[in-house]
C-alpha positions in Angstrom: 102.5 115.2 46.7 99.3 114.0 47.7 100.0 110.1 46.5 103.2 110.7 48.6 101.4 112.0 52.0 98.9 108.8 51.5 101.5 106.4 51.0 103.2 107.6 53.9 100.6 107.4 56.0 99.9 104.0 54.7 102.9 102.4 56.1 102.9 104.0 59.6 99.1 102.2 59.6 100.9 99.4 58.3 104.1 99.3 60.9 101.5 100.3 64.0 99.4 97.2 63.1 102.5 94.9 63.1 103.8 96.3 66.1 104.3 93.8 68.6 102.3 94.2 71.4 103.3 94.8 74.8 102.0 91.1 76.1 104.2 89.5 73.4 106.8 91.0 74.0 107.1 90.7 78.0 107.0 86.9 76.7 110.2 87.4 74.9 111.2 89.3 78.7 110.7 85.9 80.2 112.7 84.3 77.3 115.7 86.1 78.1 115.6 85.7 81.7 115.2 81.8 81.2 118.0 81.6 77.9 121.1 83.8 79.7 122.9 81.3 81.8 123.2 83.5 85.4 118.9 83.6 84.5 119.1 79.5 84.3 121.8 79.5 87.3 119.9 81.6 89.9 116.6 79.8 88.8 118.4 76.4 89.9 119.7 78.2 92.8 116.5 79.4 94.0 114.9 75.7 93.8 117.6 74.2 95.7 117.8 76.6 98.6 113.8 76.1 98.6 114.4 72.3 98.9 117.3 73.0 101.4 114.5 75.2 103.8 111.7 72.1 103.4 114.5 69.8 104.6 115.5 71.7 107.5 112.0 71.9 108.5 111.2 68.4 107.9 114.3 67.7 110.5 113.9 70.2 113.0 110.4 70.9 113.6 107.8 69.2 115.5 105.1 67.2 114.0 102.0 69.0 114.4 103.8 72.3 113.0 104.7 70.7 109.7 101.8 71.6 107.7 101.4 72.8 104.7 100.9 76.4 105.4 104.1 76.3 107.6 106.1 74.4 104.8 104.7 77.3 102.5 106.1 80.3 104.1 109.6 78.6 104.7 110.0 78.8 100.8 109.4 82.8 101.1 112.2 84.1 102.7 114.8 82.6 99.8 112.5 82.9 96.8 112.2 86.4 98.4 115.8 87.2 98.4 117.1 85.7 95.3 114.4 86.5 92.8 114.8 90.2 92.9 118.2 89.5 91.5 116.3 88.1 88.6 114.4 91.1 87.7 117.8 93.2 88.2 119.5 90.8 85.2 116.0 91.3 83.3 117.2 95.2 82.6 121.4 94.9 83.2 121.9 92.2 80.9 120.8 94.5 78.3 123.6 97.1 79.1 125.9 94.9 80.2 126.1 92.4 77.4 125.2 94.9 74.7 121.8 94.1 73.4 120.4 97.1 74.3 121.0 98.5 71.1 119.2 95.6 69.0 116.3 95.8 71.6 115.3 99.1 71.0 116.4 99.3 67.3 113.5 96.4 67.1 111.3 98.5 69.7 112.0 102.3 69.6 109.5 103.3 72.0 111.7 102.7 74.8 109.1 102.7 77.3 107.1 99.7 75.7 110.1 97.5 76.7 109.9 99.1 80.3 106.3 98.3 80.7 107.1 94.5 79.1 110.0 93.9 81.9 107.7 94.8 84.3 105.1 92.5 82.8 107.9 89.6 83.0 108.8 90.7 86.1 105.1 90.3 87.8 104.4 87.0 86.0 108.1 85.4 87.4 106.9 86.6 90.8 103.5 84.5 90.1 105.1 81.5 89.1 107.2 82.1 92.0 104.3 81.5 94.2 103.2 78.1 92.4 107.0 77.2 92.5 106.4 77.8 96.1 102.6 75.4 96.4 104.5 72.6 94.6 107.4 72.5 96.8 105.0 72.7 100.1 102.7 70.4 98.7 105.9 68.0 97.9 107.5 68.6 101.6 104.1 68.3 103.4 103.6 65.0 101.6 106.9 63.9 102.9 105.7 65.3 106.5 102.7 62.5 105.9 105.2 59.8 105.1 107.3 60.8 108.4 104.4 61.1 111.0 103.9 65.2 110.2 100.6 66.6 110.9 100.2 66.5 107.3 97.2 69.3 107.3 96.9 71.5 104.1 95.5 74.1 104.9 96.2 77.3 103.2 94.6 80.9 104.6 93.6 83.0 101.2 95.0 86.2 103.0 98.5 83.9 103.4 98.5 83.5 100.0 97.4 87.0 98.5 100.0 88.8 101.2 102.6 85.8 99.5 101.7 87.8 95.9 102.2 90.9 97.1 105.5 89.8 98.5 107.0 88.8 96.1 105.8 91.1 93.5 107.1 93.6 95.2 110.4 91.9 95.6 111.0 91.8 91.6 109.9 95.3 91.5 112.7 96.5 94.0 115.2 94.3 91.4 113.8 96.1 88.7 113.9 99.3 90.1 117.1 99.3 91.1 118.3 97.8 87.7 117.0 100.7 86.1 118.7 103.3 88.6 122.1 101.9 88.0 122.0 99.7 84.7 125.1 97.8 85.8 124.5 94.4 87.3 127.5 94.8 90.2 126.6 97.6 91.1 122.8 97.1 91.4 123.1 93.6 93.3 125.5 95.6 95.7 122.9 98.4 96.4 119.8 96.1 96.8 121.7 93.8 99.2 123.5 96.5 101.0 121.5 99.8 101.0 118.2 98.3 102.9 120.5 96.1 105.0 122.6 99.3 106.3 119.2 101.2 106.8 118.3 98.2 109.0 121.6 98.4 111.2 120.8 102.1 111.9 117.3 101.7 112.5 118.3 99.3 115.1 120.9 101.0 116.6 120.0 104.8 116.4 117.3 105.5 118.3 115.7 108.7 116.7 115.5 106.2 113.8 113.3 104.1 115.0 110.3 105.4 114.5 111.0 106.0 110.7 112.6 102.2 110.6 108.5 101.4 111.3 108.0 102.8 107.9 110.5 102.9 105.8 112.6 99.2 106.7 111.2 96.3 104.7 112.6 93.7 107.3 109.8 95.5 109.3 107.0 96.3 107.3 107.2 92.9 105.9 107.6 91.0 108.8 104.1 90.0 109.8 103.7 88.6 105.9 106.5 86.3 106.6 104.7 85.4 109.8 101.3 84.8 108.2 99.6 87.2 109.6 96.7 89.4 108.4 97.9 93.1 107.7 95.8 95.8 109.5 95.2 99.2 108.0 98.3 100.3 109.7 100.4 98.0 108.9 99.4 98.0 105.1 100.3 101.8 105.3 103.9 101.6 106.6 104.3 98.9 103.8 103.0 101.1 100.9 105.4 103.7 102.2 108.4 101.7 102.1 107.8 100.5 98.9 107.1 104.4 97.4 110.5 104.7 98.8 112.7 101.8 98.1 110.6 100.6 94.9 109.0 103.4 93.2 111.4 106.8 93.5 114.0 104.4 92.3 111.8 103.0 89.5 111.1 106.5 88.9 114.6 107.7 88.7 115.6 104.5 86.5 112.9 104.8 84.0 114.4 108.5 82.9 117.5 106.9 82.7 116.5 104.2 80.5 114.5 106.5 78.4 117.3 109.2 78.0 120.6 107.4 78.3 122.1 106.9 75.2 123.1 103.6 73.7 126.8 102.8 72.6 
Protein backbone atom coordinates (compact mmCIF):
# COMPACT_ATOMS: atom_id res chain seq x y z
CA UNK A 1 0.00 0.00 0.00
CA UNK A 2 2.71 2.27 0.76
CA UNK A 3 4.78 1.59 -2.73
CA UNK A 4 1.28 2.34 -4.19
CA UNK A 5 0.62 5.82 -2.31
CA UNK A 6 4.43 6.81 -3.45
CA UNK A 7 4.00 5.83 -6.84
CA UNK A 8 1.00 7.79 -7.02
CA UNK A 9 2.25 10.60 -5.79
CA UNK A 10 5.09 10.25 -8.07
CA UNK A 11 3.24 10.80 -11.17
CA UNK A 12 1.03 13.72 -10.07
CA UNK A 13 4.88 15.40 -9.39
CA UNK A 14 5.56 14.06 -12.60
CA UNK A 15 2.28 15.37 -14.69
CA UNK A 16 2.53 18.93 -12.59
CA UNK A 17 6.03 19.40 -13.81
CA UNK A 18 4.99 18.73 -17.52
CA UNK A 19 2.12 20.78 -17.31
CA UNK A 20 2.24 23.33 -19.76
CA UNK A 21 2.43 26.52 -18.45
CA UNK A 22 0.04 29.28 -18.70
CA UNK A 23 2.52 31.54 -21.07
CA UNK A 24 2.86 28.61 -23.45
CA UNK A 25 -0.15 28.02 -23.75
CA UNK A 26 -1.72 31.67 -24.44
CA UNK A 27 0.98 31.12 -27.39
CA UNK A 28 -1.05 28.25 -28.73
CA UNK A 29 -4.23 31.10 -27.99
CA UNK A 30 -2.54 33.28 -30.55
CA UNK A 31 -2.09 30.18 -32.80
CA UNK A 32 -5.58 29.57 -33.17
CA UNK A 33 -6.68 33.00 -33.63
CA UNK A 34 -4.07 33.40 -36.54
CA UNK A 35 -4.81 29.41 -38.14
CA UNK A 36 -8.90 29.64 -38.25
CA UNK A 37 -9.69 31.42 -41.40
CA UNK A 38 -12.53 34.22 -40.03
CA UNK A 39 -9.04 34.82 -37.37
CA UNK A 40 -6.85 35.30 -40.82
CA UNK A 41 -9.95 37.14 -42.60
CA UNK A 42 -10.74 39.87 -39.95
CA UNK A 43 -6.83 40.34 -39.44
CA UNK A 44 -6.77 41.30 -43.26
CA UNK A 45 -9.84 43.18 -42.76
CA UNK A 46 -8.50 45.21 -40.02
CA UNK A 47 -5.25 46.16 -42.08
CA UNK A 48 -7.09 47.27 -44.95
CA UNK A 49 -9.69 49.47 -43.28
CA UNK A 50 -6.52 50.92 -41.40
CA UNK A 51 -4.97 51.66 -44.87
CA UNK A 52 -8.41 52.90 -46.11
CA UNK A 53 -8.48 55.68 -42.86
CA UNK A 54 -4.55 56.80 -43.72
CA UNK A 55 -5.79 57.37 -47.30
CA UNK A 56 -8.66 59.39 -46.51
CA UNK A 57 -6.55 61.47 -44.40
CA UNK A 58 -3.80 61.80 -46.73
CA UNK A 59 -6.70 63.19 -49.23
CA UNK A 60 -8.76 65.23 -47.15
CA UNK A 61 -6.73 66.84 -44.53
CA UNK A 62 -4.60 69.77 -44.59
CA UNK A 63 -0.97 69.66 -44.56
CA UNK A 64 0.16 70.78 -41.31
CA UNK A 65 -2.43 68.34 -39.63
CA UNK A 66 -0.98 65.19 -41.19
CA UNK A 67 1.45 64.20 -38.68
CA UNK A 68 2.27 61.33 -37.34
CA UNK A 69 0.39 61.61 -34.10
CA UNK A 70 -2.80 62.55 -36.17
CA UNK A 71 -2.20 59.54 -38.69
CA UNK A 72 -1.84 57.38 -35.45
CA UNK A 73 -5.17 57.91 -33.91
CA UNK A 74 -7.08 57.51 -37.29
CA UNK A 75 -6.03 53.80 -37.13
CA UNK A 76 -7.81 53.55 -33.49
CA UNK A 77 -11.23 53.82 -34.18
CA UNK A 78 -11.19 50.56 -36.74
CA UNK A 79 -8.57 48.49 -34.98
CA UNK A 80 -10.87 49.45 -32.12
CA UNK A 81 -14.03 48.16 -33.45
CA UNK A 82 -13.01 45.10 -35.27
CA UNK A 83 -10.45 43.60 -32.95
CA UNK A 84 -12.84 42.90 -30.14
CA UNK A 85 -14.46 40.53 -32.63
CA UNK A 86 -11.15 38.71 -32.50
CA UNK A 87 -11.05 37.97 -28.92
CA UNK A 88 -14.96 36.94 -29.14
CA UNK A 89 -13.70 34.09 -31.92
CA UNK A 90 -10.70 33.43 -29.34
CA UNK A 91 -13.47 31.62 -26.86
CA UNK A 92 -16.64 30.81 -29.50
CA UNK A 93 -14.69 28.98 -31.89
CA UNK A 94 -14.10 26.59 -29.27
CA UNK A 95 -17.92 25.88 -28.75
CA UNK A 96 -18.86 26.50 -31.95
CA UNK A 97 -16.54 24.33 -33.91
CA UNK A 98 -16.19 21.67 -31.28
CA UNK A 99 -12.77 21.72 -29.91
CA UNK A 100 -13.72 22.55 -26.61
CA UNK A 101 -13.72 19.13 -25.72
CA UNK A 102 -9.98 18.37 -26.91
CA UNK A 103 -8.95 21.73 -25.20
CA UNK A 104 -9.81 20.91 -21.90
CA UNK A 105 -9.34 17.09 -22.19
CA UNK A 106 -5.50 18.35 -22.85
CA UNK A 107 -5.99 21.20 -20.05
CA UNK A 108 -8.58 20.22 -17.27
CA UNK A 109 -8.17 23.06 -15.25
CA UNK A 110 -10.57 25.04 -17.10
CA UNK A 111 -9.59 28.24 -15.80
CA UNK A 112 -5.81 27.92 -16.92
CA UNK A 113 -7.22 28.17 -20.56
CA UNK A 114 -9.27 31.30 -19.32
CA UNK A 115 -6.35 33.12 -17.88
CA UNK A 116 -4.21 31.99 -21.43
CA UNK A 117 -7.13 33.72 -23.67
CA UNK A 118 -6.83 36.52 -21.87
CA UNK A 119 -3.06 36.44 -22.13
CA UNK A 120 -3.66 36.17 -26.08
CA UNK A 121 -6.07 38.58 -25.95
CA UNK A 122 -3.72 41.45 -24.21
CA UNK A 123 -0.68 40.65 -26.38
CA UNK A 124 -3.06 40.90 -29.86
CA UNK A 125 -4.11 44.23 -28.41
CA UNK A 126 -0.26 45.12 -28.11
CA UNK A 127 0.67 44.19 -31.41
CA UNK A 128 -2.38 46.06 -32.29
CA UNK A 129 -0.68 49.17 -31.26
CA UNK A 130 2.67 48.49 -33.26
CA UNK A 131 0.34 47.46 -36.26
CA UNK A 132 -0.95 50.84 -35.58
CA UNK A 133 3.12 52.83 -35.43
CA UNK A 134 3.87 50.97 -38.65
CA UNK A 135 0.93 52.13 -40.54
CA UNK A 136 1.38 55.87 -39.14
CA UNK A 137 4.90 55.78 -39.72
CA UNK A 138 4.12 54.36 -43.41
CA UNK A 139 1.24 57.16 -44.06
CA UNK A 140 3.23 60.02 -42.44
CA UNK A 141 6.05 59.16 -44.77
CA UNK A 142 3.77 59.39 -47.57
CA UNK A 143 2.56 62.92 -46.02
CA UNK A 144 6.46 63.85 -46.54
CA UNK A 145 6.50 62.79 -50.13
CA UNK A 146 3.05 64.93 -50.68
CA UNK A 147 4.11 68.22 -48.91
CA UNK A 148 2.53 67.00 -45.26
CA UNK A 149 3.88 68.49 -42.24
CA UNK A 150 5.69 65.29 -41.90
CA UNK A 151 6.26 65.81 -37.89
CA UNK A 152 6.60 62.59 -35.74
CA UNK A 153 5.77 63.37 -32.86
CA UNK A 154 4.17 61.01 -30.60
CA UNK A 155 2.88 62.23 -26.72
CA UNK A 156 3.75 58.97 -24.30
CA UNK A 157 0.21 59.65 -22.58
CA UNK A 158 -1.16 59.22 -26.52
CA UNK A 159 0.28 56.10 -26.64
CA UNK A 160 -0.26 54.53 -23.03
CA UNK A 161 -4.23 55.77 -23.27
CA UNK A 162 -3.82 53.85 -27.07
CA UNK A 163 -2.90 50.52 -24.73
CA UNK A 164 -5.39 50.92 -22.56
CA UNK A 165 -7.82 51.25 -25.50
CA UNK A 166 -7.45 48.75 -26.98
CA UNK A 167 -6.79 46.31 -24.28
CA UNK A 168 -9.86 47.05 -23.06
CA UNK A 169 -11.48 46.58 -26.37
CA UNK A 170 -10.37 42.68 -26.62
CA UNK A 171 -11.49 42.32 -23.12
CA UNK A 172 -15.13 43.53 -23.87
CA UNK A 173 -14.83 40.64 -26.93
CA UNK A 174 -13.68 38.26 -24.51
CA UNK A 175 -16.09 38.94 -22.01
CA UNK A 176 -18.83 38.83 -23.91
CA UNK A 177 -17.61 35.51 -25.71
CA UNK A 178 -17.69 33.96 -22.47
CA UNK A 179 -21.25 35.25 -21.48
CA UNK A 180 -22.84 33.77 -24.60
CA UNK A 181 -20.27 31.19 -26.09
CA UNK A 182 -21.99 31.46 -29.44
CA UNK A 183 -20.18 33.63 -31.99
CA UNK A 184 -23.79 35.26 -33.52
CA UNK A 185 -24.98 35.86 -30.84
CA UNK A 186 -21.99 37.54 -29.05
CA UNK A 187 -21.03 39.79 -32.16
CA UNK A 188 -24.81 40.88 -32.07
CA UNK A 189 -24.73 41.88 -28.34
CA UNK A 190 -21.32 43.71 -28.42
CA UNK A 191 -22.31 45.65 -31.56
CA UNK A 192 -25.84 46.26 -30.46
CA UNK A 193 -26.14 46.33 -26.59
CA UNK A 194 -23.63 49.50 -26.09
CA UNK A 195 -24.86 51.03 -29.35
CA UNK A 196 -28.72 50.96 -27.96
CA UNK A 197 -27.40 52.22 -24.56
CA UNK A 198 -25.94 55.12 -26.61
CA UNK A 199 -29.36 56.00 -28.47
CA UNK A 200 -31.07 56.29 -25.04
CA UNK A 201 -28.49 58.10 -23.38
CA UNK A 202 -28.82 60.59 -26.05
CA UNK A 203 -32.28 60.73 -26.18
CA UNK A 204 -33.65 60.24 -22.60
CA UNK A 205 -32.76 62.71 -20.58
CA UNK A 206 -32.71 61.28 -17.00
CA UNK A 207 -30.08 59.10 -18.70
CA UNK A 208 -27.73 61.37 -19.24
CA UNK A 209 -26.11 61.70 -16.42
CA UNK A 210 -25.42 57.84 -16.11
CA UNK A 211 -24.52 57.83 -20.06
CA UNK A 212 -21.33 60.00 -18.45
CA UNK A 213 -20.38 56.85 -16.81
CA UNK A 214 -21.52 54.01 -18.06
CA UNK A 215 -21.41 54.76 -22.31
CA UNK A 216 -17.96 53.90 -23.74
CA UNK A 217 -18.57 56.33 -26.89
CA UNK A 218 -18.25 58.81 -23.94
CA UNK A 219 -15.80 57.78 -21.53
CA UNK A 220 -13.59 56.98 -24.30
CA UNK A 221 -13.95 59.84 -26.28
CA UNK A 222 -11.21 62.15 -25.12
CA UNK A 223 -8.62 58.88 -25.88
CA UNK A 224 -9.73 59.02 -29.31
CA UNK A 225 -9.08 62.70 -29.26
CA UNK A 226 -5.62 62.57 -27.65
CA UNK A 227 -6.18 63.99 -24.81
CA UNK A 228 -4.77 63.46 -21.24
CA UNK A 229 -7.46 61.80 -18.90
CA UNK A 230 -8.03 63.66 -15.61
CA UNK A 231 -8.99 61.92 -12.42
CA UNK A 232 -12.52 62.27 -13.34
CA UNK A 233 -12.46 61.14 -16.42
CA UNK A 234 -10.25 58.02 -15.62
CA UNK A 235 -13.09 57.21 -13.06
CA UNK A 236 -16.19 57.24 -15.33
CA UNK A 237 -13.97 54.96 -17.60
CA UNK A 238 -13.11 52.35 -14.97
CA UNK A 239 -16.81 52.27 -14.24
CA UNK A 240 -17.89 51.56 -17.66
CA UNK A 241 -15.56 48.99 -18.02
CA UNK A 242 -16.67 47.17 -14.39
CA UNK A 243 -19.85 47.23 -16.14
CA UNK A 244 -19.58 46.35 -19.80
CA UNK A 245 -16.20 44.32 -19.39
CA UNK A 246 -15.90 42.80 -16.04
CA UNK A 247 -19.65 41.69 -14.69
CA UNK A 248 -19.84 40.11 -18.07
CA UNK A 249 -16.35 38.46 -17.83
CA UNK A 250 -17.55 37.51 -14.46
CA UNK A 251 -20.73 35.97 -15.59
CA UNK A 252 -18.90 34.16 -18.56
CA UNK A 253 -16.10 32.69 -16.63
CA UNK A 254 -18.80 30.57 -14.41
CA UNK A 255 -20.18 29.54 -17.49
CA UNK A 256 -17.06 28.37 -19.01
CA UNK A 257 -16.15 26.72 -15.83
CA UNK A 258 -19.53 24.86 -15.21
CA UNK A 259 -21.07 24.39 -18.67
CA UNK A 260 -20.75 21.07 -19.69
CA UNK A 261 -19.03 19.94 -22.88
CA UNK A 262 -20.96 17.76 -25.59
Amino acid sequence: MTTELIADAATVQTRAATRPSVARLAVVELRKLLDTRAGRWLLVTIGLACGVIAGVQLAVLDAPVQTFQTFFLGTLIPIGLLLPVLGILAVTSEWSQRTALSTFALVPQRHRVLAAKLLAGAAAAIASVAASVVIAALANLAALATGGAGDWRLDLAVLGNTVVFQLINVAMGLAFGMAALNTPLAIVAYFVLPTVWNVLGAMVGWLADAARWLDFTLTMEPMLNGATLTAGQWAQLGTTTAVWVLLPMAVGAVRVLRTEVG
